[in-house]
N, C-alpha and C positions, 0 to 999 in steps of 0.2 A: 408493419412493413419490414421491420429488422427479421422477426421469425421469417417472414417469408422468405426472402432473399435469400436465409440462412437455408432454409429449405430446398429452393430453387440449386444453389450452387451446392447440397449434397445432391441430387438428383442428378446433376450437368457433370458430377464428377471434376468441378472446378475446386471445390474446401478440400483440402490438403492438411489441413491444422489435423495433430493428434487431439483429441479430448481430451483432458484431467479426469482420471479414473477414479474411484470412490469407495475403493474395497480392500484397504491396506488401511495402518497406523495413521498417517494424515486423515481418512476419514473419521477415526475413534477420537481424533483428536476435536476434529471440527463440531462432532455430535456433543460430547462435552462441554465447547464452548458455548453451543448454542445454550446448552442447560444453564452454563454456570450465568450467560448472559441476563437471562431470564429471571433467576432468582436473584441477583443483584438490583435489576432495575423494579423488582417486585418487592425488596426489602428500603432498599428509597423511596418507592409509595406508601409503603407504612411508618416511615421514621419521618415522611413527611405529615402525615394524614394523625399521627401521635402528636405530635408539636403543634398541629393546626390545634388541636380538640383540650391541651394545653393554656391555650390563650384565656379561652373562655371559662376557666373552672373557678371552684371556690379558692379566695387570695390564700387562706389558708395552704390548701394541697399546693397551690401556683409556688409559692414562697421555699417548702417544701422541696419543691423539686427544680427549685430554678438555680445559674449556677454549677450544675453538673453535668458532666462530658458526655456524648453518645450513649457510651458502653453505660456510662454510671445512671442514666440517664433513664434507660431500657429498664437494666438490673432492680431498680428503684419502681419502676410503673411495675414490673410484673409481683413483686414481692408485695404488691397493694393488699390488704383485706379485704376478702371479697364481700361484698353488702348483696344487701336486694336488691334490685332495678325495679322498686316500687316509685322512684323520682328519678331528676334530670341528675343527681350529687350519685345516688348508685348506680343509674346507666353511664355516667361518665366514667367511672371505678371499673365498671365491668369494660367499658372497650379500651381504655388505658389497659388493662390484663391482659384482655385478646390482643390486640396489635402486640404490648411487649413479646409475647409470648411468641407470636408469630415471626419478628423481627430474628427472636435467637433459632427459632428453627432453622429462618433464613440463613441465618449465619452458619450452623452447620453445615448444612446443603452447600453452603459457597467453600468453606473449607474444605470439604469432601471433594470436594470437586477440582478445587484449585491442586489437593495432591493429587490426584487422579491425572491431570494434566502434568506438572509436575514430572511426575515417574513416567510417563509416556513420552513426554520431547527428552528425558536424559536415557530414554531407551532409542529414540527415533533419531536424536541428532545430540550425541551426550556435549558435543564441543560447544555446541550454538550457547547455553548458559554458562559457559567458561567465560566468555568475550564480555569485555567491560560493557556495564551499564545496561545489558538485556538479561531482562525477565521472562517468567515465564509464558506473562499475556505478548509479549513482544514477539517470543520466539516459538508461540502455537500460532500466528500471523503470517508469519514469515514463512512456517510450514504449511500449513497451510492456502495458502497461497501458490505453491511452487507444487504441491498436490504430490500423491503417490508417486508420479512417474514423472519426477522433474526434467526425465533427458529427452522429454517431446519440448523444448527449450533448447532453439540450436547456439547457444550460446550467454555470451554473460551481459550482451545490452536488451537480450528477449526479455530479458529477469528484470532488468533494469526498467524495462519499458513496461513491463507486467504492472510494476510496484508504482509507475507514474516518477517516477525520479530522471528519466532518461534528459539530457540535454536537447532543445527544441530549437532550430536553427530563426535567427531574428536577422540576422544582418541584412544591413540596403548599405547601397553602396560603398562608400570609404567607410563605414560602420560595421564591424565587427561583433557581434556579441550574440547571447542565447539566454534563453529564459528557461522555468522550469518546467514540466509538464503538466498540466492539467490533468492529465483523464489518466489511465490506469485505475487497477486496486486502490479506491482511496482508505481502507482501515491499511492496508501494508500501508501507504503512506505516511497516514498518523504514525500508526507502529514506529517507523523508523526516522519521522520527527523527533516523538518523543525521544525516542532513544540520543538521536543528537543534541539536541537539549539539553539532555542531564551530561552529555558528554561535554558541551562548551565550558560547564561548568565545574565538573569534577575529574574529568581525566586529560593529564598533563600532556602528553604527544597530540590530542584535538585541541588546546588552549595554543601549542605551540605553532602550532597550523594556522589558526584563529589571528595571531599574530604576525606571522609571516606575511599571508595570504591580505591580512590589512594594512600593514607597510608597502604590499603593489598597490593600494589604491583599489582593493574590492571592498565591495560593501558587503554586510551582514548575512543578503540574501545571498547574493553571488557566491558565498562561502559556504554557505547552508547546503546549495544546490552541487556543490562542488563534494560536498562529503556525503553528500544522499546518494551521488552515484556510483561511490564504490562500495556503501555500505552494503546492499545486498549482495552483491557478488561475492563477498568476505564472509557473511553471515552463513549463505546456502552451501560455500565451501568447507563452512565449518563441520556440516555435516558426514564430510567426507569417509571419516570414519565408521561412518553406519550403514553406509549404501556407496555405491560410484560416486564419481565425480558426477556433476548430473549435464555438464558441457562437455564437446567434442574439445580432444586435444588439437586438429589440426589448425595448423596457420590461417589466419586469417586471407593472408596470399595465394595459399592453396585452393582454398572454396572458391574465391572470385576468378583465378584464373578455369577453372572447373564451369564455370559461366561464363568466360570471354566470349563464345561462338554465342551465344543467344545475345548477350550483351552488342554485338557487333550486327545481329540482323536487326536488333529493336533500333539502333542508331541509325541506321541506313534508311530502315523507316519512317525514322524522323527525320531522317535529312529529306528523301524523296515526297512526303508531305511538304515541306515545305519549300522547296524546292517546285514542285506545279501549284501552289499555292497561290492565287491573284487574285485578293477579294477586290479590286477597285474594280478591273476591268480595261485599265490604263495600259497593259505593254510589259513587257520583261524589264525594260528601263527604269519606269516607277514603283514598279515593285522592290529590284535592288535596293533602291537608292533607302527604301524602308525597312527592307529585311535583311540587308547585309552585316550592319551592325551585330543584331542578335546572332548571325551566322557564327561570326567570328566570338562573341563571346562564348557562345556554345561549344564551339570549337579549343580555345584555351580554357574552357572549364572543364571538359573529359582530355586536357592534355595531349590534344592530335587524333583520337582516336575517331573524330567524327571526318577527319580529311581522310584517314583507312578506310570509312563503312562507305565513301565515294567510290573507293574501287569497284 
């Protein structure tokens, strides 16, 4: 249903969105991740599938090697002597070998990789690893995400809203408040969890915010949400030096008055729907007496501007 639609509205010339292009540095970057993803979750199948086969050996070799870290852990199984696999004691010796062996290639492959990215975000966005507490898995996220041509993003809450951090409007009546977003990019999201995270805890101007911001009587989350949403905006600026700005400088006041005239015919249409609006069937009488209310709220919530679209 979603392709469709997506479909239908490029044919009707209604999708207006630019696409994320794929033929610059943020793709070399993406293509990388995806590798270095792959060998990571495929070196935790073997240090898991090692440990399993661990369990069950002679107490001897168990004793041996129990007690020792990861790395010492690996280094240890692959340096085994290799026997025959004429029994269950040298088929276990033999796959203790393969897996360790496999696990260090793994690990090359991830190192290689992880410089490869590395040198490509301090070629793509040298500033974005300057900024406290992001790395380099943070900051190929973040670029990625924002793609080759970040200025099809008409501003800093698109990015916002991209990354799933934008503020989500909650209030009912004398209740004020907003929650966080749900949907967006959820890896940018992790990404720039994580990165808050380690900032509650390690850098001094977020602990002092952390502090302020809980003396108004916010809670943890409300805090959280309140520094997720500038953190992108800070993050993609950081790249400034490698490319444009990737938002338009003009005012915010500018653009919406540049839509006041369409802004003023959509009102008028909403007024004149509800306005011949009479689902009872009752009279122009019983209809006020139900929809005047909302008139008037509608009215003081665009600030008079729906008593103008009456003109």
């Amino acid at each position: 249903m979603d392709a469709e639609a997506a479909a239908r509205a490029v044919i009707s010339s209604r999708a207006t969105v630019t696409p994320q292009t794929g033929d610059g540095a943020v793709e070399m970057l993406r293509v990388f991740k995806v590798a270095k993803n792959s060998a990571v979750k495929a070196r935790t199948q073997a240090v898991n599938e090692l440990k399993g086969i661990l369990v069950n050996v002679e107490p001897a070799l168990r004793e041996a090697l129990s007690g020792l870290t990861a790395h010492q852990l690996v280094r240890g199984c692959a340096c085994l002597d290799a026997a025959p696999c004429d029994g269950v004691a040298g088929a276990v010796v033999h796959s203790l070998r393969v897996l360790a062996n496999r696990i260090q290639h793994l690990n090359d492959e991830v190192n290689d990789l992880e410089k490869l990215i590395t040198d490509q975000v301090r070629m793509t966005a040298p500033a974005l690893l300057d900024l406290c507490r992001v790395g380099q898995d943070a900051a190929t996220t973040l670029l990625i995400a924002a793609g080759d041509n970040p200025d099809r993003l008409a501003h800093e809450a698109a990015f916002a809203a991209l990354c799933g951090v934008n503020p989500v409007e909650m209030s009912s009546g004398k209740t004020q408040r907003r929650r966080r977003n749900r949907g967006g990019n959820r890896q940018t999201n992790a990404a720039l969890f994580r990165v808050l995270l380690t900032r509650l805890r390690r850098h001094p101007e977020t602990r002092d915010y952390l502090q302020q911001r809980t003396a108004e009587g916010r809670t943890n989350r409300d805090i959280i949400r309140c520094l997720g949403a500038t953190s992108p905006v800070r993050s993609t600026r950081s790249s400034e030096r490698a490319r444009p700005l990737p938002f338009p400088s003009r005012p915010l006041q500018q653009r919406l008055n540049e839509h006041r005239g369409i802004e003023q015919a959509a009102l008028k249409c909403v007024y004149m729907a509800i306005m011949f609006l009479d689902p009872t069937g009752k009279g122009q009488a019983r209809w006020t007496m139900r929809w005047k209310t909302a008139l008037n709220a509608f009215d003081v919530t665009f600030d008079g501007r729906l008593s103008a679209a009456r003109q």
